[in-house]
C-alpha positions in Angstrom: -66.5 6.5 32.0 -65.9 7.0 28.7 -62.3 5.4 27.2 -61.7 4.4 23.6 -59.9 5.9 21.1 -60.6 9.2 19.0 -59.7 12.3 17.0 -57.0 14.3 18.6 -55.7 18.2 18.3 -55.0 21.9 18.7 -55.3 25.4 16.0 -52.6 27.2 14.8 -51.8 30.9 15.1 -53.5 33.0 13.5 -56.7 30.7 13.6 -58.1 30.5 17.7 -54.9 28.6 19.1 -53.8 27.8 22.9 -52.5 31.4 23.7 -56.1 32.8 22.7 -58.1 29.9 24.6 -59.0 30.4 28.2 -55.9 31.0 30.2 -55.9 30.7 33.6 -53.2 31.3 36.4 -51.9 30.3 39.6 -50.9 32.4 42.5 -50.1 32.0 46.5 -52.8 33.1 48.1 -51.5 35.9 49.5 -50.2 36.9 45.8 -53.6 36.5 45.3 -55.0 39.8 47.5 -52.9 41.7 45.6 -54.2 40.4 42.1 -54.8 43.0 40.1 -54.8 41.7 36.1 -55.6 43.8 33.0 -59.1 42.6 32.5 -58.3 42.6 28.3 -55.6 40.2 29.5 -57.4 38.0 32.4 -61.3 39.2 31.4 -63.0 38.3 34.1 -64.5 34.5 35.1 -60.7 33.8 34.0 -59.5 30.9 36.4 -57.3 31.9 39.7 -55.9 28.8 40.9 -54.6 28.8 44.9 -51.5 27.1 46.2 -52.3 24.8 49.3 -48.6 24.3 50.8 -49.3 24.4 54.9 -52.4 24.6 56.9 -51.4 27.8 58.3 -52.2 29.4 55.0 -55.8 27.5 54.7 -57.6 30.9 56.3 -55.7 33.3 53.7 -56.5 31.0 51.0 -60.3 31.3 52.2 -59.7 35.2 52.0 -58.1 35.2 48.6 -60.8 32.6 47.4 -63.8 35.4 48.5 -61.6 38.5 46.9 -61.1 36.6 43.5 -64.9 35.7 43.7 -66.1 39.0 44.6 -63.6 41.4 41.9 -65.8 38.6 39.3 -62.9 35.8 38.9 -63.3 31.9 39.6 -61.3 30.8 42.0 -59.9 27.1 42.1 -58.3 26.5 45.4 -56.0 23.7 45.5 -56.6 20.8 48.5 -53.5 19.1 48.8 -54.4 15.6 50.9 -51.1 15.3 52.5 -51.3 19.0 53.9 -53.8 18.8 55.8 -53.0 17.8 59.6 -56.9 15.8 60.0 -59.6 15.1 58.5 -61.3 17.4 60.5 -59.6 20.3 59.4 -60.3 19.1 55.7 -64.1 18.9 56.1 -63.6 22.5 58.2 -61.8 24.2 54.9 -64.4 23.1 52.6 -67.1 23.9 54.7 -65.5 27.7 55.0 -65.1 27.6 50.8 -68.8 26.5 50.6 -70.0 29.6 52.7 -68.1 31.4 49.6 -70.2 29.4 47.5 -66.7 28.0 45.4 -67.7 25.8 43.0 -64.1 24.8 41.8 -61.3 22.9 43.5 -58.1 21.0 42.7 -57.5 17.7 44.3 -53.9 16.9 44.9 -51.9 14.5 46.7 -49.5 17.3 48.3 -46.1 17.5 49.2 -44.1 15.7 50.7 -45.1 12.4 49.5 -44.0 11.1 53.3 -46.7 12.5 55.5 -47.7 12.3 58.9 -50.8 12.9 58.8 -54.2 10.9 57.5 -54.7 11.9 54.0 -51.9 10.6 51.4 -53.8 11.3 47.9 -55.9 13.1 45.8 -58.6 10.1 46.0 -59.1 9.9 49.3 -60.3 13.5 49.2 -62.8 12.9 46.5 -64.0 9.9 48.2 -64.6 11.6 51.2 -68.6 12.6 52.3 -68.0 16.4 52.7 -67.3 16.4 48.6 -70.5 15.0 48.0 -72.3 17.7 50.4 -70.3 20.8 49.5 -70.4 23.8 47.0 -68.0 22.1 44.7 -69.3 21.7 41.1 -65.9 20.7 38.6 -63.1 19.0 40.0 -59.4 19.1 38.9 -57.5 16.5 38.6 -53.1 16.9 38.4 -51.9 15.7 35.5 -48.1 14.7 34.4 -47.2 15.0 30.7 -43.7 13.5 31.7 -44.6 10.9 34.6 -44.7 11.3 38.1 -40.8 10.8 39.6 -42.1 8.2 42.9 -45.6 6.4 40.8 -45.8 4.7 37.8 -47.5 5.2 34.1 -49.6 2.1 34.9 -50.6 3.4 39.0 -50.8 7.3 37.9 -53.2 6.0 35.1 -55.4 3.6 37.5 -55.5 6.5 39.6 -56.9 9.2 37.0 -59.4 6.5 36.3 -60.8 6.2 39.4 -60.9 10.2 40.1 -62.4 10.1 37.1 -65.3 7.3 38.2 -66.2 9.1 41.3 -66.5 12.4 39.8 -69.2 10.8 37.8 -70.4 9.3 40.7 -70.7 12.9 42.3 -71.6 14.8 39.8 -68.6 16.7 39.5 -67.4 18.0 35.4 -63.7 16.6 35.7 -60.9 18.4 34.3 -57.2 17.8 33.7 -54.3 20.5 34.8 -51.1 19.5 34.5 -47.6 19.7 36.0 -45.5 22.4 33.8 -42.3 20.6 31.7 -40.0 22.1 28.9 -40.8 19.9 25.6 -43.8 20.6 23.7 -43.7 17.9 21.5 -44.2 15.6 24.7 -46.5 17.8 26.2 -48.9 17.2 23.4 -48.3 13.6 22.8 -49.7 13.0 26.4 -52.6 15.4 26.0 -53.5 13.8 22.7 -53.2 9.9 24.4 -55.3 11.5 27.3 -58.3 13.1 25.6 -57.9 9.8 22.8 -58.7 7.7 26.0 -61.3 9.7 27.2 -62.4 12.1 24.2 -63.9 15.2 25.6 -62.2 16.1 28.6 -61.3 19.5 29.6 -57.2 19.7 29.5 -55.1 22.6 30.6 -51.4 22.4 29.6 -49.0 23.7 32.6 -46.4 26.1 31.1 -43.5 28.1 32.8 -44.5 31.8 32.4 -42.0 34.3 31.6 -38.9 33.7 34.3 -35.4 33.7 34.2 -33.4 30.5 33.6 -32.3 30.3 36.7 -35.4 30.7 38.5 -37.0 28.1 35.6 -34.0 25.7 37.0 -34.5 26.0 40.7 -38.3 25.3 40.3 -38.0 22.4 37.8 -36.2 21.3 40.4 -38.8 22.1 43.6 -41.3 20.6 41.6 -39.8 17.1 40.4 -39.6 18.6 36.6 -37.0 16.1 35.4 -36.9 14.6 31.6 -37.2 18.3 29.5 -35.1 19.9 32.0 -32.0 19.4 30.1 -33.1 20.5 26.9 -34.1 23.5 29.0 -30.2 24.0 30.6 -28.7 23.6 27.3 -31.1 26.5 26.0 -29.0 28.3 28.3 -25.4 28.3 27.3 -24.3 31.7 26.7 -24.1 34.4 29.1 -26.9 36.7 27.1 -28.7 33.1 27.8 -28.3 32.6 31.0 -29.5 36.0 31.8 -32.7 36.6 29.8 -36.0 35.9 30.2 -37.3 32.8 28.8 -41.0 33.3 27.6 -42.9 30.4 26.6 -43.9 31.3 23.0 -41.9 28.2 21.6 -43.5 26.1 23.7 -46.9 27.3 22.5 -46.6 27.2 18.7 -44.9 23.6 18.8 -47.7 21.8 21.1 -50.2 23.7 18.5 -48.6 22.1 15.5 -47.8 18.9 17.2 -51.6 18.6 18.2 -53.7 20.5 16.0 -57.3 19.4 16.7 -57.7 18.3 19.8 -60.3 15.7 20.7 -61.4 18.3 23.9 -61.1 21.1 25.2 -57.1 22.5 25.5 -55.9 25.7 27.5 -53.0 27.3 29.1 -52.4 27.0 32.8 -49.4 29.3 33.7 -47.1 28.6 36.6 -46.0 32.9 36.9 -42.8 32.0 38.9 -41.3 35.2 37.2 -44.2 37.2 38.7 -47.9 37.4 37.1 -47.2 41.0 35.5 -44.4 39.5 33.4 -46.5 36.7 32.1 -49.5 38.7 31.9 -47.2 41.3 29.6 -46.2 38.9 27.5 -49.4 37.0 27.0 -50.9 40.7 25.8 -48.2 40.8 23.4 -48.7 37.4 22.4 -52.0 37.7 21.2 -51.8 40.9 19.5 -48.9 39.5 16.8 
């Protein structure tokens, strides 16, 4: 695997930038039956990504997966390793995605990070036999522009090194999403030392989309957002503040400027906690400045 040092970047508006890349979203899976996007907006082949938070939704997640893929979408299901109860029922859900003929999936560790079951991270997923044997064809990999709260810079890197090894092994195209955070100058810094390291890889940046602050607040928290957090509260001081929307056009324009040219490929993931329509609104209104 390739890792050395290189050019780094991102355009800015009007050329091509992040907000007219591919965008792709993510959605519960039973959000997901109800997806209905403006295809000017989300053309189709755009990227539906599938939260994995219990095995009881694994069979809806199978259901939204087939919709997405049948209305001419990609779906990328999320496996989450510590949400599984067995192994079993791991090799059963990506046997039941393969009759779908999914070719994309994220690999996670899952929430919480104390489980009682067999499967505690992303790796052990990728490592296991079924991969190698299923429908899958990329593989995404979490990323965390501001570090993971319980693993370290140097065990989150070891970690994205050997994901990235056995994808090679497998065959799998690797690709980066990451964990959504509130400073875009940071944001880029990591996706710059990231695609520097290993220049060519596919990176989607995690961004907020249009939500409330309070509803931003409570999901940074959920989620372990913790560093740009407070430059997100004191954003907020003011009643109109408080109240408004917060969009993530900011956010956009400074990663752009702080990373101009990117050494790979660099798109928008959006975490719609404000609903999809919202985001999808503003993204429309984005592009057409």
């Amino acid at each position: 695997m390739p890792h050395q040092n290189a050019a780094l970047a991102t355009p800015k508006l009007p050329s091509p930038g992040l907000a007219f890349g591919d965008v792709s979203i993510e959605l519960s899976p039973q959000q997901a039956l109800k997806f209905e996007p403006d295809r000017n907006v989300f053309p189709l082949g755009s990227r539906v990504f599938l939260t994995h938070l219990s095995s009881a939704a694994l069979p809806v997640q199978v259901e939204a997966s087939a919709r997405l893929k049948t209305m001419g979408y990609s779906p990328v299901p999320h496996l989450a390793a510590r949400n599984f109860v067995s192994v079993a029922e791991f090799v059963q859900h990506l046997e039941a995605h393969g009759r779908n003929c999914i070719s994309q999936a994220l690999f996670l560790g899952g929430n919480p990070l104390i489980s009682s079951g067999p499967l505690t991270e992303a790796a052990m997923l990728l490592a296991h036999p079924a991969v190698a044997q299923s429908s899958l064809r990329t593989a995404f990999i979490g990323g965390y522009p501001e570090g993971h709260s319980a693993i370290g810079e140097q065990a989150l890197g070891d970690a994205l090194k050997r994901k990235l090894a056995r994808c090679a092994e497998l065959g799998l195209e690797p690709n980066i999403v990451s964990q959504f955070a509130f400073d875009g100058e940071v944001m880029a810094g990591w996706a710059r030392r990231l695609q520097a390291d290993y220049p060519g890889l596919a990176v989607r940046i995690g961004l907020a989309g249009v939500t409330s602050l309070p509803q931003l607040i409570k999901f940074a928290a959920m989620c372990g957002v913790g560093p740009s957090l407070a430059a997100l509260k004191r954003s907020g001081t003011g009643l109109f503040n408080v109240l408004s929307d917060r969009d993530p056009a900011d956010l956009v324009e400074t990663i752009e400027a702080a990373y101009s040219e990117p050494a790979g490929p660099l798109d928008i993931h959006f975490f719609p906690f404000g609903g999809w329509q919202k985001t999808s609104d503003w993204l429309a209104a984005y592009r057409g400045r």
